[in-house]
N, C-alpha and C positions, 0 to 999 in steps of 0.2 A: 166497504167503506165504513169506515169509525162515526159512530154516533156522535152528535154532540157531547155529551158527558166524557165518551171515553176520548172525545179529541183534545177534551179539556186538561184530561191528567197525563195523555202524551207531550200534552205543551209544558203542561209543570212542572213534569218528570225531564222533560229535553232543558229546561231553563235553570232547574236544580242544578242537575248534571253540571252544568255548564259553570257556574257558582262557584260550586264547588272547586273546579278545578282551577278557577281565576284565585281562588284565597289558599291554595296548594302551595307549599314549598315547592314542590317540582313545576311553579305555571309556567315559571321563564327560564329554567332549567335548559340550555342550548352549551355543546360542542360545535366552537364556530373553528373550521380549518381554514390556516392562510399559511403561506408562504414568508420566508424572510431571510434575505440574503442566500437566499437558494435551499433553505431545508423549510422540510414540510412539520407543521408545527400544530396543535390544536386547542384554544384557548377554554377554558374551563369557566362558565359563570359562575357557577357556584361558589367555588372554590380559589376565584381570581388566581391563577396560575396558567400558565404555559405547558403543556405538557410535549414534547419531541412526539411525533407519531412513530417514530423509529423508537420503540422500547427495548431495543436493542442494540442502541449506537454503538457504544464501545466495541463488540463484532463486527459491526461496520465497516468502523475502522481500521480494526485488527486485519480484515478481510481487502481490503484495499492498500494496506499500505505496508501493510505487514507488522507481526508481533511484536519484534522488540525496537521497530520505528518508533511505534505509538507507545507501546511502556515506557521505552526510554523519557521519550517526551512530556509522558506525563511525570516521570520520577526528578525530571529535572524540571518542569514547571514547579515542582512542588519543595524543592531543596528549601528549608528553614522554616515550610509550614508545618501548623501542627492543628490536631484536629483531636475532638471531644477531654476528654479529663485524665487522662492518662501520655505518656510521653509513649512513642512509639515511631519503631525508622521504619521507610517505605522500602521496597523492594519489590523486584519483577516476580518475586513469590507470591507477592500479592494481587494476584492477575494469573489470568488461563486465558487460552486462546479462542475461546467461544462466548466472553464476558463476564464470565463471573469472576469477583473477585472476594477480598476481605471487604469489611466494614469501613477499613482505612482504605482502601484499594476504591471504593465507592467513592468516599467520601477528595479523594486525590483527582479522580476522576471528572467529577463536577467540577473542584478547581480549577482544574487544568480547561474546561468547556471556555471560561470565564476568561483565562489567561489569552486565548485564542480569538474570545468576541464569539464564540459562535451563533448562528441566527443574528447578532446583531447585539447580542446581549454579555453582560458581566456579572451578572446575579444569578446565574444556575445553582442547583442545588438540590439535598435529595430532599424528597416529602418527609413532610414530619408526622409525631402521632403524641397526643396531648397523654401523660403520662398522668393519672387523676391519682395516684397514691404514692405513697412511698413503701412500700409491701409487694413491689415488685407486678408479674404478672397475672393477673385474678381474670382466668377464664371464665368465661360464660357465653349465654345463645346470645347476647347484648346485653347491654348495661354498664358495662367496666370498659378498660381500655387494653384487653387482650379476648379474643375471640370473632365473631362474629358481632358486626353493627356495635362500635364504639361507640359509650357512654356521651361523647362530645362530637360525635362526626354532626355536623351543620352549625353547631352552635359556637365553637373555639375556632382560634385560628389553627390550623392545621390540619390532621388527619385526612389529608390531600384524595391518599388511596380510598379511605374506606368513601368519600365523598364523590370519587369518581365512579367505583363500581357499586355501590346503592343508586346513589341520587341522578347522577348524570347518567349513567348507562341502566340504569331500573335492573339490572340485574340482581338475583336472590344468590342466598347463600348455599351451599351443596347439600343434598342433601333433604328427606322430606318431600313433600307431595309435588312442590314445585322446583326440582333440584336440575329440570332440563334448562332452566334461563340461568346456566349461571358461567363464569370464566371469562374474563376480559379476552377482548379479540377484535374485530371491527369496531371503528374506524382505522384502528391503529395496526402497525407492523410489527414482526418479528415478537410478538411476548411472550414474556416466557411465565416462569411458575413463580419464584421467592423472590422478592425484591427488599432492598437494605432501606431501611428510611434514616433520617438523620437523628433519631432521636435515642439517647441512651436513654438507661435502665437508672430511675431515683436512685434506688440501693444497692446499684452492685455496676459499677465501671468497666466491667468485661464483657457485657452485654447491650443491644440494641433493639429497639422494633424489627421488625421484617412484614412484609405482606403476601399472604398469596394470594398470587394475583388470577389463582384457577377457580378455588373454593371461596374467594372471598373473607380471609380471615388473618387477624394479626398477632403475633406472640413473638418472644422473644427469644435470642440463638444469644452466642460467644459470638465477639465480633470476628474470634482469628481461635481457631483456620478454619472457622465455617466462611464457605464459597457462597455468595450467594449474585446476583444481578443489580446494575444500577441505572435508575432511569430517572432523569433529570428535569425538575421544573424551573422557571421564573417569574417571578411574581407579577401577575397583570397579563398585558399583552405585549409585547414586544413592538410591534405598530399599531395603529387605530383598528380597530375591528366593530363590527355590526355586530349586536346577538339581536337576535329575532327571536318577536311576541309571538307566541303560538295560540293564546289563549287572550281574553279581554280583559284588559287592564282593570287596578280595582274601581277605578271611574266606572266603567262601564258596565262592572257587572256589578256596582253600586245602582245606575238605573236600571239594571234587569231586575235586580231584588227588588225595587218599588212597583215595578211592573207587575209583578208576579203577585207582592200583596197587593194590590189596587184588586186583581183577578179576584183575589181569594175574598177579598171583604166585597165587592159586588160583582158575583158572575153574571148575573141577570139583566144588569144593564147591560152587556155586548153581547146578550144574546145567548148564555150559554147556563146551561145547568148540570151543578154538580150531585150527583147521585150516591147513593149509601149505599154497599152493596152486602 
């Protein structure tokens, strides 16, 4: 059994703890899943977005309905749209039959979600990633907006990805001492590695973000004819959803802090003494 003294810094050390984790970006950090309209969907707090838990819809579909069902469909949901800064015609070349497609082929893709209603919703669309320069992509282990742990992931709107696989899923990057927690996978289905985001390149129009979504890191490709994956957000939640407190709100661990000094400025009055060791 724990002495007095030492029962006193188990209590302080277990109240700290606790503190801390209440004043944490990640306290209220929840993936809440719901349903809607019959697909399985999973709402992001962080990041107010919609994520499909199917990261690999378009296969899906391609797989149930067949190839050129669904490309057609999407090539004709999309007659007379146009998409990022450059002009460009759509075609079933822009599409494979496992989901990857072009940049435009993603980007068609989402439209076509919207054109359908699907989940319930009209606002799908791919994640973005907050481009902080005009000099293109400046790698690094964090800090900029190509590598690992984006310069703005929590603080801008966007960079959905890196917000999902840091913050929501605590996942690390590959790599390094701690390189076994990493590559998105649970909750979610089918994911795959590169994923297209919506966002072009400041200085060069033939280029986009991408993510991978193994290693956790973002750079940039040609939109065409690099293949890549597209997996579709909507902003908010699509119906009401609960996210759940995990941790004590800052009220509460507003009175565990006063608690804790009342301790520390009189331990003698409840009895307890602190020791120097």
């Amino acid at each position: 059994m724990l002495s007095r003294p030492h029962r006193m810094h188990a209590i302080l050390a277990t109240a700290t703890c606790l503190v801390s984790l209440s004043l944490s970006p990640h306290a209220n950090a929840a993936l809440v899943g719901y349903t809607s309209d019959g697909a399985d969907l999973f709402y992001s707090s962080i990041s107010d977005v919609t994520w499909t838990k199917d990261a690999n819809l378009l296969s899906t579909m391609i797989t149930s309905n067949g190839y050129s069902t669904v490309v057609d469909a999407i090539i004709a949901a999309n007659t007379g749209v146009s998409f990022g800064s450059t002009p460009y015609t759509l075609s079933s070349t822009d599409f494979s039959n496992v989901g990857e497609t072009s940049w435009w082929g993603a980007q068609a893709f989402v439209h076509y979600l919207n054109t359908i209603s699907y989940a319930g919703s009209d606002a799908w669309r791919l994640p973005t990633v907050t481009d902080i320069g005009n000099d293109g992509c400046n790698w690094s282990e964090g800090g900029t907006d190509c590598g690992y742990r984006s310069a703005t992931n929590g603080t801008a709107a966007g960079d959905e990805f890196a917000e999902l696989y840091y913050k929501e899923l605590g996942l690390e990057p590959y790599g390094g001492p701690r390189s076994s927690n990493y590559g998105i996978s649970a909750p979610f289905s089918q994911v795959q590695s590169f994923y297209w985001t919506g966002t072009e390149v400041v200085n060069s129009v033939d280029g986009a973000f991408e993510f991978f979504a193994t290693y956790g890191y973002q750079e940039v490709y040609t939109k065409e004819p690099t293949f890549w994956f597209a997996w579709a957000v909507t902003p908010g939640s699509i119906i009401p959803v609960d996210v759940p407190s995990t941790v004590p709100e800052p009220y509460s661990a507003a009175l565990l802090l006063a608690g804790i000094s009342l301790l520390l400025a009189r331990p003698r009055q409840f009895g307890l003494t602190l020791t120097r060791r």
